[in-house]
C-alpha positions as CSV (number, residue, x, y, z in Angstrom):
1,X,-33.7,48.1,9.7
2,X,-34.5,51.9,9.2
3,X,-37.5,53.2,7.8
4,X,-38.0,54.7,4.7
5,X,-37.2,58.7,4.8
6,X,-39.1,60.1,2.0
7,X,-41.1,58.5,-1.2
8,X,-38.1,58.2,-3.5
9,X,-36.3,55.3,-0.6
10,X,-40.4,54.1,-0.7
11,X,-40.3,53.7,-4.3
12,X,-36.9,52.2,-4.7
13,X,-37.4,49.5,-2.0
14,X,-40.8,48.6,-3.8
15,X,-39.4,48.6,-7.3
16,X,-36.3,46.5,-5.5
17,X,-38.7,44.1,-4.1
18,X,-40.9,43.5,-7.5
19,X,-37.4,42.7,-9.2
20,X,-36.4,40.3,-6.7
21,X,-40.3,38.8,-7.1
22,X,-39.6,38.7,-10.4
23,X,-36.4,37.2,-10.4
24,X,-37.4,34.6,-8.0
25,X,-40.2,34.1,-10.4
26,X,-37.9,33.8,-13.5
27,X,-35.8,31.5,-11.8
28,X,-38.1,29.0,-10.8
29,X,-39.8,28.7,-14.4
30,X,-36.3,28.6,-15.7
31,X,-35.7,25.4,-13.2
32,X,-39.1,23.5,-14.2
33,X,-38.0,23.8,-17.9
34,X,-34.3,22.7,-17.3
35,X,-35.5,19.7,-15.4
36,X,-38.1,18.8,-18.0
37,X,-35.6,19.4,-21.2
38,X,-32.9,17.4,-19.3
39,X,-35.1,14.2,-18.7
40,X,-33.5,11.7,-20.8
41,X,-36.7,11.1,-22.6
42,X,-36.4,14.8,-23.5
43,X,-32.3,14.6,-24.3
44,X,-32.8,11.3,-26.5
45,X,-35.8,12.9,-28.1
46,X,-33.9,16.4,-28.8
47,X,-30.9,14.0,-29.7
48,X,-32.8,12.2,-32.4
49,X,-34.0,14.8,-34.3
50,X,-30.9,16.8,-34.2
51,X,-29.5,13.4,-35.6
52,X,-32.1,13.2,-38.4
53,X,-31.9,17.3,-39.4
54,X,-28.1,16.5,-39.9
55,X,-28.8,13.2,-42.2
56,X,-30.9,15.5,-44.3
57,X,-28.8,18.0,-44.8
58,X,-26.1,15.9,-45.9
59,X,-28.5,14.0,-48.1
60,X,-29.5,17.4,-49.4
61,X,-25.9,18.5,-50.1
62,X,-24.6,15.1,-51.5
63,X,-27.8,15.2,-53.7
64,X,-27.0,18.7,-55.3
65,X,-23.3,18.0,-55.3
66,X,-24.4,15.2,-58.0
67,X,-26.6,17.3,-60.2
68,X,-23.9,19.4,-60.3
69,X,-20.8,17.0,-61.1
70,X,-22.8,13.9,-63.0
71,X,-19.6,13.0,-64.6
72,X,-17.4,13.1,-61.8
73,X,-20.4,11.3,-60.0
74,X,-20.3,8.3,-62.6
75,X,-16.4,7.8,-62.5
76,X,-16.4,7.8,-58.7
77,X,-19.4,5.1,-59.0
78,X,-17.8,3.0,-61.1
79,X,-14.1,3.4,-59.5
80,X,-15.8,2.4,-56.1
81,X,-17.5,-0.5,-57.5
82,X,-14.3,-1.8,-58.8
83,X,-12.8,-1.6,-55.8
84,X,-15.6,-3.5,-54.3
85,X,-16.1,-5.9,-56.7
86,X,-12.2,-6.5,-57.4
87,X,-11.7,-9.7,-55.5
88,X,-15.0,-11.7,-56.9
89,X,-13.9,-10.2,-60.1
90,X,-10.5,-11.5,-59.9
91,X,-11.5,-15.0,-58.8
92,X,-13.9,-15.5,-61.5
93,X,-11.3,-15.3,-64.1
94,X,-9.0,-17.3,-62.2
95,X,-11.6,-19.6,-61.5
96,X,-12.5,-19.8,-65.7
97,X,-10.8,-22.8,-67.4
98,X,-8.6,-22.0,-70.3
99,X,-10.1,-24.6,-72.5
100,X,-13.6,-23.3,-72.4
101,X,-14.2,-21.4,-75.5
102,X,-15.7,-17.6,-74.7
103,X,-19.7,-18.0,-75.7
104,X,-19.0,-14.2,-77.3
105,X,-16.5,-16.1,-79.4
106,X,-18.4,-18.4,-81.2
């Protein structure tokens, strides 16, 4: 290796030098944090609360989507629990005997 010729080359090798330091440097903190984030304590963790921000959100939108619709909100309520409720519906009038008189009736 030669030997620095004047103070500019003495100047550049030393600046050279701190950047590869500080790269060196950079590159290990950058390893110690990769390794901790991807511990799978660390992933489920970061996974969990990614999980829960998302659940919120959508709470938060369904919420002001039914402030803002109440009557669309209703119908869709009551259509879905017709639909769920169809087949006890349907057996509880097969199930009702023709001769009984309706207690609304008398």
């Amino acid at each position: 290796m030669m030997m620095p010729k004047n103070n500019d080359e003495i100047f550049n090798l030393r600046n050279r030098a701190m950047d590869r330091d500080q790269a060196r440097h950079n590159l290990k903190r950058d390893t110690r944090e990769a390794r901790e984030r991807l511990k799978p304590s660390n992933l489920i963790a970061e996974a969990k609360g990614k999980a829960a921000a998302r659940v919120r959100k959508v709470g938060t939108d369904a919420i002001r989507g039914i402030r803002a619709n109440p009557g669309l909100t209703a119908t869709v309520a009551a259509t879905a629990t017709l639909i769920a409720m169809r087949k006890p519906i349907a057996k509880l009038i097969a199930d009702r005997k023709l001769s009984d008189p309706d207690p609304i009736e008398e």
